[in-house]
LUMVEXVO-902399 format. One line per 5 residues: number of its first residue (from 0); for each residue x, y, z of N, C-alpha, C. Coordinates in Angstrom, 1 decimal. Example, Ala and Ser with C-alpha at 12.3 -4.5 7.8 and 13.67 -1.06 7.14 Angstrom:
0) 13.2,-5.7,7.8,12.3,-4.5,7.8,13.2,-3.3,7.8; 12.8,-2.2,7.1,13.7,-1.1,7.1,12.9,0.0,7.9
***
This chain:
0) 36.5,40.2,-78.8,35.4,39.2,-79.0,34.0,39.9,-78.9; 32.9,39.6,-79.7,31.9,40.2,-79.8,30.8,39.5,-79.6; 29.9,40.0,-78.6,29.1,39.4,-78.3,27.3,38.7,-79.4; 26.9,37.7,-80.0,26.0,37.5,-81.4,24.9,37.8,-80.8; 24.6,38.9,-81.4,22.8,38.8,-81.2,22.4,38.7,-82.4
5) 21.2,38.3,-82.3,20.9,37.8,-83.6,19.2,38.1,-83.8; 18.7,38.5,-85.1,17.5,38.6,-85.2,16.0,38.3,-84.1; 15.1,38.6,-84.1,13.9,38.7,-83.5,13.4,37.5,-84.2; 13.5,36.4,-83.0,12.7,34.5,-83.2,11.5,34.4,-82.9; 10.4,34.1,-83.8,9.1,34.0,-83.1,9.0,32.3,-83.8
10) 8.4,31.6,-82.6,8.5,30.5,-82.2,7.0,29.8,-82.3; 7.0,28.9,-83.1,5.7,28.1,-83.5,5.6,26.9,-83.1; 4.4,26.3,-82.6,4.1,24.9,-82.2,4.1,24.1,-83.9; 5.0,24.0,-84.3,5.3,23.0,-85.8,6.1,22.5,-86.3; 6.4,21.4,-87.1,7.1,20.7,-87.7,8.0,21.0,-88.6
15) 9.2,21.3,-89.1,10.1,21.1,-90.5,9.7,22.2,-90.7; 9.3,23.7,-90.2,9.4,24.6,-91.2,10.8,25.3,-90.5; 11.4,26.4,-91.5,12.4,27.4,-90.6,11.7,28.3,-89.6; 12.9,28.6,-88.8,12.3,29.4,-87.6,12.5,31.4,-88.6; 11.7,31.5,-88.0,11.1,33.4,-88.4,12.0,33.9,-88.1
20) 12.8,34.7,-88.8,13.6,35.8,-88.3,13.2,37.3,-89.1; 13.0,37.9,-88.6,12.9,39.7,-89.1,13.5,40.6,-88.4; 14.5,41.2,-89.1,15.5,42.0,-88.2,15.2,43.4,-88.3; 13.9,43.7,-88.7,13.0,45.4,-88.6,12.1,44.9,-87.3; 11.2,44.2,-88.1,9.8,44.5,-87.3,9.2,43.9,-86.0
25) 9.8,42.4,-85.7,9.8,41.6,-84.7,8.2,41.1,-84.5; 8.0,40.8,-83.4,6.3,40.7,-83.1,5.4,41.6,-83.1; 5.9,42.8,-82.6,5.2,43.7,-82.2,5.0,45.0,-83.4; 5.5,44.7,-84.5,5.9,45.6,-85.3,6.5,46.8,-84.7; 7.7,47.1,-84.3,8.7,48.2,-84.0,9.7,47.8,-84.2
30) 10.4,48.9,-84.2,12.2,48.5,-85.0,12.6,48.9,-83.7; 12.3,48.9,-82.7,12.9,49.0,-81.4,12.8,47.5,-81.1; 12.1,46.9,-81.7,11.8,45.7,-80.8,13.3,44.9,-80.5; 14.0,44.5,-79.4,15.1,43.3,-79.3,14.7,42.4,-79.5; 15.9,41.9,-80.1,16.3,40.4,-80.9,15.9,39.4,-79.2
35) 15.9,38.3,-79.3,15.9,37.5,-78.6,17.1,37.4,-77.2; 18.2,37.1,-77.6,19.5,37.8,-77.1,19.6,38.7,-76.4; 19.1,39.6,-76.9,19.1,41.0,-76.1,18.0,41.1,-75.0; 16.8,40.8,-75.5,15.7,39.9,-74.3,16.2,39.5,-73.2; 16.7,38.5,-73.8,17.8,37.4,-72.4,18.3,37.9,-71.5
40) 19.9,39.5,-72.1,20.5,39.7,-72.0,20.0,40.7,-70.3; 18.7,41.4,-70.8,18.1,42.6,-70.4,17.2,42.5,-69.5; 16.6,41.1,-69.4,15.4,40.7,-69.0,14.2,41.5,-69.5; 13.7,41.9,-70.7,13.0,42.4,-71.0,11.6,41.6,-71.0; 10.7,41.6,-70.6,9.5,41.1,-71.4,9.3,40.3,-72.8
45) 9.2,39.2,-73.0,8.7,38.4,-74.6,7.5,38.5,-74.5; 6.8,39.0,-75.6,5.5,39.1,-76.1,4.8,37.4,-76.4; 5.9,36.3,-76.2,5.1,35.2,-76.2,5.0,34.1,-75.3; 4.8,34.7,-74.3,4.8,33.8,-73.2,5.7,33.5,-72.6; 7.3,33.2,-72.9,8.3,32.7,-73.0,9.1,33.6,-71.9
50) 8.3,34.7,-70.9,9.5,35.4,-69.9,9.3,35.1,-68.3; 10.5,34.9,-67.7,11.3,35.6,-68.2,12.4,34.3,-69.1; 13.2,34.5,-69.9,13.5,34.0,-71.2,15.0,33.9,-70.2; 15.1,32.2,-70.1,16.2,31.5,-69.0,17.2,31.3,-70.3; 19.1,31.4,-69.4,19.3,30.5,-70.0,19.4,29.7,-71.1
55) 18.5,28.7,-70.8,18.5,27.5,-71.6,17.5,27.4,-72.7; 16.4,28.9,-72.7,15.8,29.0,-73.6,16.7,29.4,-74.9; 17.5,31.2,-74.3,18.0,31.7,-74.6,19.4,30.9,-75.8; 20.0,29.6,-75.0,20.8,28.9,-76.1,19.9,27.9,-76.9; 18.9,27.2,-76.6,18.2,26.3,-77.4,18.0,27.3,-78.7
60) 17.4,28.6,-78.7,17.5,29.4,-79.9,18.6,29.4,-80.7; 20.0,29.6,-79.8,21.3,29.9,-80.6,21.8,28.8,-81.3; 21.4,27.4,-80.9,21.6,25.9,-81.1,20.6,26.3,-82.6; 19.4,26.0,-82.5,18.2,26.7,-83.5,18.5,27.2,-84.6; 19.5,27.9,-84.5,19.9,29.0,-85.4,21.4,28.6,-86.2
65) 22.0,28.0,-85.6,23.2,27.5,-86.0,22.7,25.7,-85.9; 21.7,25.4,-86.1,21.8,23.9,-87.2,21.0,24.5,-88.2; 20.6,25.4,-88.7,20.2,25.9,-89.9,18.6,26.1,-89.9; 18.4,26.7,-88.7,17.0,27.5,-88.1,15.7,26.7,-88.7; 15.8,25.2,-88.5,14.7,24.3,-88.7,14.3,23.3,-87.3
70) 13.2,23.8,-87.2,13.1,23.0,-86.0,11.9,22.6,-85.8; 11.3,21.6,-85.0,10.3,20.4,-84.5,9.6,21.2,-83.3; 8.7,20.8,-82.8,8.0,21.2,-81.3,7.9,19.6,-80.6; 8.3,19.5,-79.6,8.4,18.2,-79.4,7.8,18.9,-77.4; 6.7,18.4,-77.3,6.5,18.6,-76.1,6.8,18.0,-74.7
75) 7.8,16.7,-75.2,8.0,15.8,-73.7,9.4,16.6,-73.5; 10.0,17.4,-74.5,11.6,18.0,-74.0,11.3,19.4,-73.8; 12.1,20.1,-72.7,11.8,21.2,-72.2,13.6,22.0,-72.6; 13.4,22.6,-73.6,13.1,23.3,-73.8,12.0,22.4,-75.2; 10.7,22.7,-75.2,9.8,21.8,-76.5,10.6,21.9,-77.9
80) 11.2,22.9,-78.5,11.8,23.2,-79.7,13.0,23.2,-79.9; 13.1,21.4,-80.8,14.5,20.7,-81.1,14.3,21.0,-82.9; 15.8,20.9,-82.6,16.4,21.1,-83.8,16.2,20.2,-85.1; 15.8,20.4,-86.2,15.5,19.9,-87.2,14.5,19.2,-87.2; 13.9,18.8,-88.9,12.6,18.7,-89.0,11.6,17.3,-88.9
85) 12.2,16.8,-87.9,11.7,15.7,-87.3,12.3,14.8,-86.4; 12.2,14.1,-85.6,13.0,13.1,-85.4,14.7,13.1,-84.7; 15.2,14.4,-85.1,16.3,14.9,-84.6,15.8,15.1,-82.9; 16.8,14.7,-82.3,16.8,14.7,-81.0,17.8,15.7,-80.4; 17.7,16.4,-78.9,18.7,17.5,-78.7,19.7,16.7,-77.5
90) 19.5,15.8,-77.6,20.7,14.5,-77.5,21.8,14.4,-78.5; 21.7,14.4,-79.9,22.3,14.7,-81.1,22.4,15.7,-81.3; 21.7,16.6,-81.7,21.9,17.6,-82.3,23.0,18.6,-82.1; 24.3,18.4,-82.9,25.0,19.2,-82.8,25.7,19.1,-81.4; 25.6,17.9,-81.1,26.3,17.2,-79.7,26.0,18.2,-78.5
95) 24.8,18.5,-78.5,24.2,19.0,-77.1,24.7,18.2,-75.4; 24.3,17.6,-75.6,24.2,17.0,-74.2,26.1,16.7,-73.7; 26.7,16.1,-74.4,28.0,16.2,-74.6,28.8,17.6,-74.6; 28.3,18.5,-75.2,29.0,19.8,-75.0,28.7,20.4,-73.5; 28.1,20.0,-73.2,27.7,20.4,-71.7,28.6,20.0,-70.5
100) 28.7,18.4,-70.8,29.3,17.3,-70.5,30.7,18.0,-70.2; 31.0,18.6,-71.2,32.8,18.5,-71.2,33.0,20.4,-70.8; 32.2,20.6,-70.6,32.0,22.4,-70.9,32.2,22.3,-69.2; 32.6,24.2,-68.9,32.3,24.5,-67.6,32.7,25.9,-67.4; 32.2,26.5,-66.2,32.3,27.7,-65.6,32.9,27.9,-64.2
105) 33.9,28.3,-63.9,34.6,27.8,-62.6,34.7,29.5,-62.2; 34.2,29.4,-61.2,34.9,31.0,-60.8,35.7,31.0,-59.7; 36.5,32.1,-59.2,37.1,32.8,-58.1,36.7,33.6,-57.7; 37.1,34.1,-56.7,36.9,35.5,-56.0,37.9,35.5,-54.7; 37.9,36.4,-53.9,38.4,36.6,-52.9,38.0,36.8,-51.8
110) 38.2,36.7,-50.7,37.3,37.5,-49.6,37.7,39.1,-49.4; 36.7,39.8,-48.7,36.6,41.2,-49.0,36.7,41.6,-47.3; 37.6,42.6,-47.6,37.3,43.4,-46.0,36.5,44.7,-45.5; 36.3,44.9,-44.8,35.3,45.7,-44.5,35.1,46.4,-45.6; 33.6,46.3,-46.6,33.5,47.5,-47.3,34.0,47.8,-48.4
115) 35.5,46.6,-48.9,36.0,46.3,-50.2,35.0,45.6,-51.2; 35.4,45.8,-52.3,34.6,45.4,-53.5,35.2,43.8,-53.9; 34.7,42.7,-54.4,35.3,41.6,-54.9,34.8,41.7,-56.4; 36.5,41.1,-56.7,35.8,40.6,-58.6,35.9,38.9,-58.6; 34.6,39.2,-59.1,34.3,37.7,-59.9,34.4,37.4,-61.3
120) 35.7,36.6,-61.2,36.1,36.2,-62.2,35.3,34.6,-63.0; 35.0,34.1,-63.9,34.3,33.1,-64.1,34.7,32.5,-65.7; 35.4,31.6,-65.1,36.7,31.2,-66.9,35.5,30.0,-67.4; 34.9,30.1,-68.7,34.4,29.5,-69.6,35.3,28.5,-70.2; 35.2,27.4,-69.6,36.0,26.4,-71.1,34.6,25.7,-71.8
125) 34.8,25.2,-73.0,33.6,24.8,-74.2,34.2,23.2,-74.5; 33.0,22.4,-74.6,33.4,20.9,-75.0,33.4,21.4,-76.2; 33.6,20.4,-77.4,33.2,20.0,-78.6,32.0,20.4,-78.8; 31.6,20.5,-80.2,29.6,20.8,-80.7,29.2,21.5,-79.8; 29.8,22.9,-79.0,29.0,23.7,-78.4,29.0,24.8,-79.6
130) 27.3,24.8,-79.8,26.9,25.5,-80.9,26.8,27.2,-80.1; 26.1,27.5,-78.9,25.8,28.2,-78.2,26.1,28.3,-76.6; 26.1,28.9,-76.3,26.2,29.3,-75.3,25.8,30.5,-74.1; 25.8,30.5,-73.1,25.1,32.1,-71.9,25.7,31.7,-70.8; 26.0,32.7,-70.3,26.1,32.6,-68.6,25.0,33.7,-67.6
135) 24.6,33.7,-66.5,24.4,34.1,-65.4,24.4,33.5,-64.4; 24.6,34.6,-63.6,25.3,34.7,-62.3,24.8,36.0,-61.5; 24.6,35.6,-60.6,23.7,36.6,-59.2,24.8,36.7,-57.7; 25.0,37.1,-57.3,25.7,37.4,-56.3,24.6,37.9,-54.8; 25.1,38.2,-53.6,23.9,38.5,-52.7,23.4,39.7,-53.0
140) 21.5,39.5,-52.2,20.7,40.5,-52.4,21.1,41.6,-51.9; 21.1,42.7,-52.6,21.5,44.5,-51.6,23.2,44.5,-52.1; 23.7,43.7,-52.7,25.3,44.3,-53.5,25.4,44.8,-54.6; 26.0,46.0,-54.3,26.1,46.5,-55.7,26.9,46.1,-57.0; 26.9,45.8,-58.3,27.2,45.6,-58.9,27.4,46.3,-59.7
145) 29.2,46.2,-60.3,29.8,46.9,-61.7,30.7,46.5,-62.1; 31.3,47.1,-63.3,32.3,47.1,-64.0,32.0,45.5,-64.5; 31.2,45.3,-65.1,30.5,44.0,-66.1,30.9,44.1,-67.2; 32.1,43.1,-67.5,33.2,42.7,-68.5,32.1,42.0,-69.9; 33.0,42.0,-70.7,33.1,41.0,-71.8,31.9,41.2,-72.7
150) 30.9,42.6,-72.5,29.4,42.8,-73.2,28.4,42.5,-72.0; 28.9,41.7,-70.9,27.8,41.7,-70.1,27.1,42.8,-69.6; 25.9,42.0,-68.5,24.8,43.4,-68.7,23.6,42.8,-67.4; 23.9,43.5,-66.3,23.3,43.7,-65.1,22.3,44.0,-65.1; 21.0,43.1,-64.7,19.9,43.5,-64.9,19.1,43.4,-63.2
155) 19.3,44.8,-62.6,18.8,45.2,-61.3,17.5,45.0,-60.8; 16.7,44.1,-61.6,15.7,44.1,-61.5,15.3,42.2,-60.8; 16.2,41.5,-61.5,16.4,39.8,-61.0,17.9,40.1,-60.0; 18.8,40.7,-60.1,19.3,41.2,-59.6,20.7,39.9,-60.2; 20.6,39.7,-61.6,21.2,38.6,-62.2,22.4,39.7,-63.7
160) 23.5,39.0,-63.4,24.3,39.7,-64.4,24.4,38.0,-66.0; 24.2,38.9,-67.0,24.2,37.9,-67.6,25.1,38.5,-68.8; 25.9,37.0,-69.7,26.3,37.3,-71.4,26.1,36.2,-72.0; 26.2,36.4,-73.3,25.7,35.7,-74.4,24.1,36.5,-74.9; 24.0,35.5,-76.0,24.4,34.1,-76.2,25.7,34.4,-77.6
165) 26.7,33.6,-76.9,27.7,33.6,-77.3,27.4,32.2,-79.2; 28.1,32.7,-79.7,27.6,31.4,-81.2,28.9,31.7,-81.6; 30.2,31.6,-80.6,31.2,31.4,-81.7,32.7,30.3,-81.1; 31.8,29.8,-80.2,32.6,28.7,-79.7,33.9,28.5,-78.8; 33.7,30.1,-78.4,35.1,30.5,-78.3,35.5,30.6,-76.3
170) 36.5,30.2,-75.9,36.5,30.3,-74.3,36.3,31.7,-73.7; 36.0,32.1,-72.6,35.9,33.4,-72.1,36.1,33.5,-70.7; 37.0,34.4,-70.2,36.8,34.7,-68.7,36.1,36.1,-68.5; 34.8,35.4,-67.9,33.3,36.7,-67.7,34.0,37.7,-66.0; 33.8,38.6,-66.2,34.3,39.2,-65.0,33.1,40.1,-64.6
175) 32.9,40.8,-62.9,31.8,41.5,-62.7,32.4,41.9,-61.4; 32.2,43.3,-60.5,32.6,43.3,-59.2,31.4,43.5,-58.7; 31.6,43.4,-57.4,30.4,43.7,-56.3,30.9,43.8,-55.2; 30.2,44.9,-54.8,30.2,45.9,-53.4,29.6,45.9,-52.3; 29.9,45.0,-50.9,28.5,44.6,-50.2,28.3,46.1,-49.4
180) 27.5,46.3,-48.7,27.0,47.5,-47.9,28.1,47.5,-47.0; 27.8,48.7,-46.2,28.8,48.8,-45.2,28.5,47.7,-43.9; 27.6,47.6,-43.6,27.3,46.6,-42.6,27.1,45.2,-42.8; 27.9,45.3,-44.2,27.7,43.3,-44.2,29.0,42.5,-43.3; 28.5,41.2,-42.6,29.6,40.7,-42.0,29.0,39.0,-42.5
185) 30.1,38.2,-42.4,29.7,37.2,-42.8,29.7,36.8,-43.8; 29.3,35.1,-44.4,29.8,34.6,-45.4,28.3,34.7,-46.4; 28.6,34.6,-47.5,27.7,35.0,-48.5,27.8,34.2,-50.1; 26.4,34.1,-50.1,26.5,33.0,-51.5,26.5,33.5,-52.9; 27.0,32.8,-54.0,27.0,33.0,-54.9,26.0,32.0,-56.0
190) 25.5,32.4,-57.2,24.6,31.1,-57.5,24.7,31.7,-59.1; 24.6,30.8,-59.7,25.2,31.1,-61.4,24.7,29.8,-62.0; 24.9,29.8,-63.7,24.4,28.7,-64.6,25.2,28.6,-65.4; 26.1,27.8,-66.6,26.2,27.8,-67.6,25.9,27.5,-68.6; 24.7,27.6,-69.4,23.8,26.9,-70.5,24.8,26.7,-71.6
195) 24.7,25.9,-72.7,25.2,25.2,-73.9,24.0,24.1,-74.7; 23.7,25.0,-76.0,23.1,24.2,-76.6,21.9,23.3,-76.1; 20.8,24.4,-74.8,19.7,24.3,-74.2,20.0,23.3,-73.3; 21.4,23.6,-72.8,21.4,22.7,-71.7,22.2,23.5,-70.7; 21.5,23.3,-69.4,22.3,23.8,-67.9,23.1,23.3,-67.2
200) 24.3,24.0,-66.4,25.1,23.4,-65.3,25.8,24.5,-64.5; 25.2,24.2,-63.1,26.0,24.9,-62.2,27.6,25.5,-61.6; 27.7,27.2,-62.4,29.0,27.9,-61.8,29.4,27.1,-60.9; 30.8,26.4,-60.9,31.8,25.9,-59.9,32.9,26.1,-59.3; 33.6,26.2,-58.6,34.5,26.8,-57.3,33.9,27.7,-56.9
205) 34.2,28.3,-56.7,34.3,30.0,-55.3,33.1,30.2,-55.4; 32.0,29.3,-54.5,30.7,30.3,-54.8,30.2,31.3,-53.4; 31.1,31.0,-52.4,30.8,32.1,-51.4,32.0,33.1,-51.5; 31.6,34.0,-50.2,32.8,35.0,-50.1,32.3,35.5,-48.6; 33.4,35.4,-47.8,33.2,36.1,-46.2,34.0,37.7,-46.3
210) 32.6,38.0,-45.5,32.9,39.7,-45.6,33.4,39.6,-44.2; 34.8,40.3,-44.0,34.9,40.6,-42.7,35.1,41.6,-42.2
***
């Protein structure tokens, strides 16, 4: 299963036109520039205001793109840019709000003994009309993190492991381990999202883990 990135989106306050895609030059004119996706993926900087690029930004694009990259600026909805060229709502569109509804991210883990590593496992099921999709997921501050499954991609800097945006509808178990220090004792949190078609909901089961 392969992870869609997709062209460099530059995003306009407007009505009914398609959304920009250029898969050389991007904003900046460089062919280094990342796609949106990869942005997300990386935490990289967006040259339009738009960082750091959550989430729910990140699928509203992938929703964007898969109803046929026409979209509205509607400023009372956050994320502002709904799908199609007027009037379409991201209540409808491509059964947003509903795909969320029925969608979920459930993880496990284990508890760890002194100085052992835990895997976090995190099983994706998809409602209906999920056009898009992302996950992240953060684990405690000062643990190391690796072996980031499925295209994912640890970005040490939010200290957030993220994948997507997924555009192919498909279920996934996201996997990641983490290593707490030698001196950790005690129980410890976990905190994650699952966006769908620019919409959010909170990783469920196992979100702590006691180091003992």
């Amino acid at each position: 299963m392969r992870n869609y990135n997709h062209p460099f989106w530059t995003l306009r306050q407007t009505t009914g036109r398609p959304l920009e895609r250029d898969k050389i030059s991007g904003g900046r004119r460089s062919s280094e520039e990342p796609g949106y996706s990869d942005a997300f993926l990386q935490g990289i900087e967006w040259p339009l205001g738009l960082y750091p690029i959550t989430p729910v930004y990140a699928t509203d694009m992938g929703l964007i793109y898969e109803s046929g990259g026409t979209y509205h600026y509607d400023a009372s909805q956050d994320p502002p840019w709904v799908p199609g060229a007027g009037g379409a709502s991201p209540t409808t569109a491509l059964g947003t709000s509903s795909a969320l509804g029925t969608s979920s991210a459930i993880s496990t883990m284990a508890d760890a003994q002194s100085g052992g590593s835990v895997l976090v496992s995190l099983a994706v099921s998809l409602g209906a009309g999920t056009a898009a999709y992302a996950v992240e997921d953060a684990g405690p501050a000062g643990w190391t993190v690796s072996s980031v499954g499925s295209g994912g991609v640890f970005d040490p800097h939010a200290g957030k492991v993220r994948w997507g945006v997924y555009l192919d509808g498909q279920p996934r178990t996201l996997t990641y381990t983490v290593t707490p220090p030698a001196e950790a004792t005690g129980t410890y949190q976990f905190s994650g999202v699952l966006s769908c078609n620019g919409r959010s909901a909170p990783i469920t089961g196992d979100r702590e883990v006691t180091q003992r």
